[in-house]
Phi, psi and omega in degrees: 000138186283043161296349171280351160287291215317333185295270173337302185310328216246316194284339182290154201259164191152103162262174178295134130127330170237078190243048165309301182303345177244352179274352188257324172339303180287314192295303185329340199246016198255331199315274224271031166240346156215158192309300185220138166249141194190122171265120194273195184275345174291349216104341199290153173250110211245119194247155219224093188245138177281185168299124174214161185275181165327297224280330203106353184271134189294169199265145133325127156101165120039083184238140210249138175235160199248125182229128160290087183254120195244122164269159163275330223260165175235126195284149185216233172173127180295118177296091144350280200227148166240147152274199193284339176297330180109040188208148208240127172283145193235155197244143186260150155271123153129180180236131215229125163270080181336294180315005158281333180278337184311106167067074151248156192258135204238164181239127170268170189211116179225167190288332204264339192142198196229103171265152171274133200203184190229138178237129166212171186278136185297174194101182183306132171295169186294353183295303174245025170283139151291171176319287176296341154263350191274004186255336175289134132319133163251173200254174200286005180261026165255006311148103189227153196247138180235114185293339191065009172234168184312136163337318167277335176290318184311249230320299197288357185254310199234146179243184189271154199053005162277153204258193177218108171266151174270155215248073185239128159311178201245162176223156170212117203256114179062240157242069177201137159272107213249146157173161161300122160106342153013303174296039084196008182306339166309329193297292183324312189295324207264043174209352202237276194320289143318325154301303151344274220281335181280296233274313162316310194273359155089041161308174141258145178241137186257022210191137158277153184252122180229112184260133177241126201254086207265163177250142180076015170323284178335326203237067149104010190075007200287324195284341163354289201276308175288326162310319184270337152322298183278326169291323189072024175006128175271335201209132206218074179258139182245097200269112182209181186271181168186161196305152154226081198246072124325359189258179181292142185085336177261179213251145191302323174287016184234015151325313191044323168211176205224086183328157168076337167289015184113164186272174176242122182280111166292137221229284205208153190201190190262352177268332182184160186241150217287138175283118178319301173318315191289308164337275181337283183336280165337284196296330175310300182306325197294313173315294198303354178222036151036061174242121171298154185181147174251141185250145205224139177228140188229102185307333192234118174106163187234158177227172171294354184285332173286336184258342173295314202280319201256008190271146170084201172274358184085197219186147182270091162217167207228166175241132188250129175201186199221115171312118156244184219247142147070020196276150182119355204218172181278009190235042163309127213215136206226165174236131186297324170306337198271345180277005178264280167011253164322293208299330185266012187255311187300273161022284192282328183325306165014271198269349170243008178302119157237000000 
């Protein structure tokens, strides 16, 4: 597997509304897998290989389309405020648990360059804390980010609305993959990666194939939402991550997935619930081609499968998605098997969705 796009993908900076850097990412790495790419005004970048036979020859007539939704963006947060100190207050994009926030080291990202910089919560260090403040949370608008450089370098480098992503490398651990942003750059490789491996087995494809590499996940589905508008879909796979809380403290049924089994056919979620027939379909494909896999129902939270299902006159759709571990935090964490997995179920759906 090509873990070194995922590295890059993952290591690249994008919060909602600015996931420029990784749609040029994507475009680098796309020219010979589709027919046409075009950025619409939310940003999404939506690429398009028509219906073709075995042989390679596009199909005559009519084609029913299979539309793929990948988000870009990654949760961060936009500089609010700076004070007379130099230290910059923050707006989040994305859903931030605090207790995640603590001492991280962060990249603020301006027109002037990308600075290295520390977020941490206001109030006592532990030296001089009491009992009852080291027992607090703090909430996420106590949370500042301090750059180390002078109020006037602050002021001449950075604004208001320049954003901040956190600043970790991606790793790999064993057969597992750690990193900031997992959330959704897995999705973007599995959009890249599956087009490759179906265009590898010489299939036909009966279906145009349309992957839209969307903006604005985090805060609402929104490039989604315009995206599945314009294509209009017949078929709606919502490709994301999804919990894998496999770990010490949770209760097993409340798991929702089990690293290393396979990707996970996402069932319901709090934006839309799965079309039964695609389910069905999905799993079919999966039996005959002897792909592990799990069924996941996410008692909280939405994917892009919801605005493909919802365009429009709507669309037959299903979420396709890969457990990971820890999500929301810099230490996200994925099995490399349950991610081939997912690449080989799309892969094949391809060639066989009409």
């Amino acid at each position: 597997m090509n873990i070194d796009l995922l590295k890059r993908l993952c290591e690249i900076s994008g919060v909602p509304g600015r996931e420029e850097r990784v749609r040029e990412l994507i475009e680098s790495e796309i020219e010979d897998i589709f027919d046409s790419a075009e950025v619409d005004a939310m940003g999404n970048l939506i690429c398009r290989r028509k219906a073709r036979t075995a042989s390679g020859n596009l199909r005559k007539g009519e084609a029913k389309t299979l539309m793929l939704l990948c988000h870009m963006d990654e949760i961060g947060f936009y500089v609010s405020s700076i004070d007379d100190k130099g230290f910059l207050w923050l707006s989040p994009a994305g859903g931030f648990d605090p207790r995640n926030l603590f001492s991280r080291r962060v990249l603020v990202v301006t027109d002037n360059g990308d600075f290295k910089a520390v977020m941490n919560p206001g109030g006592r260090p532990v030296h001089i804390s009491s009992p009852e403040d080291r027992k607090k949370v703090p909430e996420v608008k106590e949370f500042f980010v301090d750059t180390g450089m002078s109020p006037a370098q602050v002021n001449k480098n950075i604004k208001i609305g320049d954003y901040v992503v956190m600043d970790e490398p991606f790793l790999e651990l064993g057969n597992k993959c750690v990193s900031k942003a997992l959330d959704n750059r897995v999705a973007c490789w599995l959009g890249i990666e599956s087009v490759r491996a179906f265009i590898k087995s010489k299939k036909g494809n009966a279906c145009d194939i349309v992957v839209a590499f969307t903006t604005q996940e985090e805060v609402g589905l929104r490039g989604a939402k315009t995206s599945s508008y314009a294509v209009k879909p017949d078929y709606g796979i919502g490709i994301d991550v999804t919990l894998s809380c496999d770990t010490p403290g949770v209760p097993a049924a409340e798991s929702v997935t089990t690293q290393g089994k396979g990707f996970a056919l996402h069932i319901k979620d709090s934006s839309f619930i799965s079309d039964y027939e695609m389910v069905q379909n999905i799993e079919k494909i999966a039996k005959k081609s002897r792909i592990p896999y799990q069924r996941s129902i996410l008692g909280a939270g939405g994917q892009d499968g919801a605005a493909a299902q919802q365009a429009a006159a709507g669309a037959k759709a299903v979420g396709v998605t890969v457990g990971t571990r820890y999500i929301h935090t810099v230490t996200e964490m994925i099995d490399k098997k349950d991610l081939k997995a997912a690449c080989d179920v799309l892969a094949a759906a391809m060639g066989e969705m009409k």
